[in-house]
N, C-alpha and C positions, 0 to 999 in steps of 0.2 A: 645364491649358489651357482647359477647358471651362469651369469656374465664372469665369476671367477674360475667359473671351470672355460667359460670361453674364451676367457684369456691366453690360460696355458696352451688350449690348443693349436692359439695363433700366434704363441711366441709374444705374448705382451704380456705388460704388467697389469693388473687390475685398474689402477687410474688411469692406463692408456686406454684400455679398453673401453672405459665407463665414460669418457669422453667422444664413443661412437655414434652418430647420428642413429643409427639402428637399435639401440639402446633401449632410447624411450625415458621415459620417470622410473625416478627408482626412491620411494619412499624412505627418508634419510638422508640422501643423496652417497656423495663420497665418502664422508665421511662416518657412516654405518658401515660401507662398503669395506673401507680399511678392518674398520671393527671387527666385523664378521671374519675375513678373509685371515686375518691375525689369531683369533680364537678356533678357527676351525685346523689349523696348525696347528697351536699347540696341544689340542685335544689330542690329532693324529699322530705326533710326536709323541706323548706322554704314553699313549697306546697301541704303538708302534700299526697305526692303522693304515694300508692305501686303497685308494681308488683308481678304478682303470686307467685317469690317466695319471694319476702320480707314479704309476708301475711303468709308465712308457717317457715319462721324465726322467725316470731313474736311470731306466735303461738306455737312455741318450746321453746320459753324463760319462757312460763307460766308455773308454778309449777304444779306437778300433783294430788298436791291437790283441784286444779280449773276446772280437767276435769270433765265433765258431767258422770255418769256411766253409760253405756249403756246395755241392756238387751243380745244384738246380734250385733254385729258389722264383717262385711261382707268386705273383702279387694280381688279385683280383680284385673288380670295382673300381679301379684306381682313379677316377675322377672323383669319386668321394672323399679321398685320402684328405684328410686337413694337412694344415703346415707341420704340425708336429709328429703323424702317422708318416709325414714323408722321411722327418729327417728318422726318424725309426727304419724306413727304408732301406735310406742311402747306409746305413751303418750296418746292417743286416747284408746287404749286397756287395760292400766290398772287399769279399774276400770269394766272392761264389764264380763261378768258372761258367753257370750259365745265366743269363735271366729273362724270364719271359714277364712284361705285366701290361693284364687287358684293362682295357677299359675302353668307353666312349664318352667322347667330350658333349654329346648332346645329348646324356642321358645326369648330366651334371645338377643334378637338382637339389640338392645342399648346400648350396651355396651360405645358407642363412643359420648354418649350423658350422661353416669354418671350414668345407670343401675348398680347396683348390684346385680346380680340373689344369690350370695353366700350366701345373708342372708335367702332366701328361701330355698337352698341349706340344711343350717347347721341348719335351723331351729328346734326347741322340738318340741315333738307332737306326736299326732296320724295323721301319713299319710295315705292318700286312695288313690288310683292306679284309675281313671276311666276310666278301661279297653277294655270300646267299643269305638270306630270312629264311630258316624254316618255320618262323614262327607267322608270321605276317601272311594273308592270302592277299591278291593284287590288289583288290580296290582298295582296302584299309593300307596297304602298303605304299599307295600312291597318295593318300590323302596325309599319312605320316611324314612322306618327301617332300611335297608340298608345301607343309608346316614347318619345318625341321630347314628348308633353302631360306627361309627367311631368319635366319639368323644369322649375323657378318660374323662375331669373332667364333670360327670352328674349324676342325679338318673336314674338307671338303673330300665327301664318300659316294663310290656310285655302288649300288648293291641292288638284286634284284628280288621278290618277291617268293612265296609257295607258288604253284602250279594253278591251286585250284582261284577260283572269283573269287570269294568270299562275297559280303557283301556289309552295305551303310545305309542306316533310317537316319533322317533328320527329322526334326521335328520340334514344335515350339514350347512343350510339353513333355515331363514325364509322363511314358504311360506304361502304367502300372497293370493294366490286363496284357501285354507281352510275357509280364513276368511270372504267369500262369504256367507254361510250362519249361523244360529243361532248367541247365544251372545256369548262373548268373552273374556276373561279378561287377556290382553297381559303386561307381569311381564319382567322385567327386574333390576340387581343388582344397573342399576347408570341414572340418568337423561339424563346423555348425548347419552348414547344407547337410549332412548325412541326418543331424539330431531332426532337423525338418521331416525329411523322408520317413524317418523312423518311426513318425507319429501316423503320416498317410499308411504305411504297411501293417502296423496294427491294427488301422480302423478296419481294414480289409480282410485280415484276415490272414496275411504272407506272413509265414516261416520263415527269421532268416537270422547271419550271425555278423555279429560288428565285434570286432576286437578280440578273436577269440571269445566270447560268449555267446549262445543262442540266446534266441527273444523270449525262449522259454528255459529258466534256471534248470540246471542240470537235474538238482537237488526234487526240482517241481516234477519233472519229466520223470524221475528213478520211481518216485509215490505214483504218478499214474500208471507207469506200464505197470508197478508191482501190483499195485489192485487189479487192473484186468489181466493179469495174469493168474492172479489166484483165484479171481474169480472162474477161470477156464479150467481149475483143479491141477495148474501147473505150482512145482516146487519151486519156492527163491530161497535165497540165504541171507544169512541173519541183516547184514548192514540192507539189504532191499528192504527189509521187514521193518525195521526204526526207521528210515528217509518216508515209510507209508505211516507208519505211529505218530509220527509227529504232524501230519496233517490233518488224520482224526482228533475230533475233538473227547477230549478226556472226560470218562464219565458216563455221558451218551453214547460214545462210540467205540472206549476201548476202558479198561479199569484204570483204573491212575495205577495201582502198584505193578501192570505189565507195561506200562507208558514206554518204559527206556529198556526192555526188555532183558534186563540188568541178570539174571540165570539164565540165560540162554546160551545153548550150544553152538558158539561159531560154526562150528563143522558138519552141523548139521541142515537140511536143506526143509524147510518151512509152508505146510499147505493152509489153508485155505480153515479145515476140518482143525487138523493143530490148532490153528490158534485162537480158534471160536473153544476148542475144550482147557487148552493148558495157559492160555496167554491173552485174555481175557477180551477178546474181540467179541464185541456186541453187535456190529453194522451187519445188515442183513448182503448175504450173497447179493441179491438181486438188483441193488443198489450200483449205477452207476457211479465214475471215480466221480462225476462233479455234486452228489449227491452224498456220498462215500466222506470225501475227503474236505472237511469243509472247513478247516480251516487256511485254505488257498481262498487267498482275497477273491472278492467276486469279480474286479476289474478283469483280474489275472486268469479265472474260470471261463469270463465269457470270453477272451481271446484267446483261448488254447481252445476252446468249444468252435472256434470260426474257421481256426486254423484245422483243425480235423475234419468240420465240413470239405474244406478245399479238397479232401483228400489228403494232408500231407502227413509223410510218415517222421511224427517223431522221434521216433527209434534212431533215425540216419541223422546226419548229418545236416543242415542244413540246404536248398537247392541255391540258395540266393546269399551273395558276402555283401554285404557293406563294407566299403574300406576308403580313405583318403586317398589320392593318386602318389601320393607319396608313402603312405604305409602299404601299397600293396605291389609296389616293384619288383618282379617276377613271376606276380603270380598269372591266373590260367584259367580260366574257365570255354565254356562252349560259346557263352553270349555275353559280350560286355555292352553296358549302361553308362555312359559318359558324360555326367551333368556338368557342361561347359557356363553354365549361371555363376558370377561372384559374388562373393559379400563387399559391401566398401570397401574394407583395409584391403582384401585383393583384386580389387579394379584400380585402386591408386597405387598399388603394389604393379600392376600390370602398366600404367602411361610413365613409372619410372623406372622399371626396368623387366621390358618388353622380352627381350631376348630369356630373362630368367623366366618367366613367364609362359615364353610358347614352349620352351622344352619341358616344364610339366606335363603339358598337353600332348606333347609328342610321344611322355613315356605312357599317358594313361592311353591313348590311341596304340601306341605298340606292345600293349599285354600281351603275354602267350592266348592267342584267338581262334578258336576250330569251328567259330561258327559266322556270326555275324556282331555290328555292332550299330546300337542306339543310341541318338546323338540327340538328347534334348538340347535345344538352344534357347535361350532365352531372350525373346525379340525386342524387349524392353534396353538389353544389356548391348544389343546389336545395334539399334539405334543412337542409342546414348554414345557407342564408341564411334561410329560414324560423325554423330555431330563434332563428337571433342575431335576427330581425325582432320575434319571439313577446317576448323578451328585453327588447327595446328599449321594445315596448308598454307590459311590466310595472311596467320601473322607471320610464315616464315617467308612466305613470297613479299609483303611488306621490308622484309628486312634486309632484303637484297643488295641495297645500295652498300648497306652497313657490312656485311658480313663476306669471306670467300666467297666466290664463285662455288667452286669445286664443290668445296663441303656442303655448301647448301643445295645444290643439283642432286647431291647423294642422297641427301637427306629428304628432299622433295618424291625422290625415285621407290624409297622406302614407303612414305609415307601413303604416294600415291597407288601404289601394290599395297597395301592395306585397305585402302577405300574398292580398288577391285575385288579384293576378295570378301571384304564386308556385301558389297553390293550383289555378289554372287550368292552369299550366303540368304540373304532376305528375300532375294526374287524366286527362289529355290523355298523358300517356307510360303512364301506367298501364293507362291501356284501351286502346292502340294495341302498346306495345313487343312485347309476346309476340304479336301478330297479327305484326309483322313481321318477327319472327323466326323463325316457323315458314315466312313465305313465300319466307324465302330456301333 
């Protein structure tokens, strides 16, 4: 379903597409791939069904004598835009009297989904520079520029920073007692680096939320506050009173025929006293929720039991996000967590195509930041690309006789600003790591 919808977006046909190196194996090969793509048609046909992008196909086949003229027509993100969201665009825009559409070419990290940033790239016009960050404070602002100059194909921007320092930890390690106190917004390149993490945070004890869900089910959280609130002789309503029914065990803790509290007055609000006399609750007041409610697995008791040690208030929200640098593109906290470590597929995904690469990095460094940010590095991964860098040197300066001049001077010049700032990077962990680990 993917590669046929990622055809339409880039204006091909599914057997062009399924011939992309990016591809990969596709179980069946091409010919499933017809199969499918044929049958999912005529289903949609027969039941007059579309999908988001069959409604922007459609609307590209109408002439542009049917578009509406619009006074101002306003296009945002527009490095995202795939081939097909453009020509949607172009047919929306001509008839409109003004147009404005933002975007940045180095914030183009879609590329693997069918983004086109070159058309924003190559675009006519009058371009404007908006040369303040108020997002950014200086030193995360300078290490974003830094990163962000080494990449050739972009418009080249000078922009300046917030007022205040701000400030940057390196280090060769997650460390998880930072994340003790304020919010937090912990970035990582791939999902399965977050699944890691996710496991260290439980054992300890942190509150936190990945993908819109907290670590603790909503459902888990409604049963604990409702029981210690009843127990404090506070009234809840009906749906808090069944999310706590269902965790008592039936029998022992509550009657089986009040289980689903199935006569009960929605509109009425539920103590404590009620439902020991009318709704058959047997578990004594005194009784704490992990004693209380015991059908919450015990995994799941002794880490919500850790997490309330810490002090953390279930009630709010989370202090701490988990998110991939890519699912969390705009967002914002006090203190960002920047796990720069890769899995395989994105370290060989990084020596072949670098440039897509740093600009991840540059969007997870340029989150909305008001406070500071932590930069685990992973020394293992710093080495490793030094050598393969050292490597690359070798055999391109080898190939001299054979190759341009030019291009390969360029290429050396790249290369060699790589190994600088690698070499920056390690001598900087080297002389700090063991100071900070003796201060914890």
């Amino acid at each position: 379903m993917q590669v046929i919808d990622g055809a339409k977006i880039r204006g091909l046909t599914p057997d062009n597409y399924f011939n992309d190196p990016n591809i990969g194996h596709l179980e069946g090969g091409l010919t499933k791939l017809k199969y499918i793509d044929e049958a999912l048609n005529k289903y949609k046909q027969l039941r007059n069904k579309y999908d988001m992008t069959d409604m922007i196909v459609d609307f590209n086949k109408k002439h542009y004598d049917l578009m509406p003229k619009f006074d101002v027509v306003i296009v945002d993100e527009a490095q995202d835009l795939s081939w097909l969201q453009w020509k949607m665009i172009e047919r929306i825009i001509s008839s409109a009297k003004r147009v404005y559409i933002a975007g940045d070419d180095d914030q183009a990290i879609y590329l693997w989904a069918g983004a086109r940033p070159e058309f924003l790239i190559n675009m006519e016009g009058t371009r404007t520079i908006l040369n303040k960050s108020y997002r950014l404070p200086q030193l995360i602002h300078a290490k974003a520029n830094k990163l962000i100059k080494r990449i050739e194909d972009r418009v080249d921007k000078e922009w300046t920073s917030r007022d205040d320092r701000g400030e940057i930890n390196i280090y060769p390690a997650e460390r998880l007692n930072s994340l003790k106190q304020g919010d937090w917004l912990v970035l990582a390149r791939d999902r399965y680096r977050l699944t890691k993490l996710e496991e260290d945070l439980r054992m300890y004890g942190y509150y936190f939320e990945r993908d819109d869900e907290t670590s603790i089910s909503d459902r888990i959280r409604r049963a604990i506050i409702t029981w210690e609130d009843l127990r404090r002789g506070k009234g809840v309503d009906l749906k808090s009173v069944r999310s706590c029914y269902v965790y008592i065990q039936t029998g022992e803790g509550v009657a089986k025929e009040h289980k689903g509290m199935r006569n009960a007055d929605p509109d009425k609000m539920y103590t404590f006293d009620m439902l020991q006399k009318d709704f058959g609750l047997k578990v004594s007041r005194d009784k704490p929720w992990f004693e209380a409610l015991k059908n919450i697995p015990i995994t799941k008791s002794i880490y919500i039991r850790a997490v309330l040690r810490r002090g953390e208030n279930i009630k709010r929200q989370p202090r701490i996000k988990l998110s991939t640098i890519h699912g969390s593109k705009g967002g914002e906290a006090d203190n960002v967590m920047l796990l720069t470590d890769l899995t395989r597929k994105a370290d060989a995904e990084y020596w072949r195509q670098r440039d897509q690469e740093r600009r991840v990095f540059y969007v997870g460094i340029g989150q909305r930041i008001f406070g500071g940010v932590l930069m685990p590095f992973d020394i293992h991964t710093a080495l490793k690309q030094l050598d393969v860098t050292l490597k690359q040197v070798k055999k391109t300066r080898a190939q001299l006789p054979k190759l341009n001049r030019e291009k390969v001077d360029q290429e050396l010049k790249i290369l060699l600003l790589d190994l600088q700032l690698l070499q920056q990077d390690l001598i900087y962990m080297r002389d700090n790591a063991k100071k900070e680990i003796q201060n914890d």
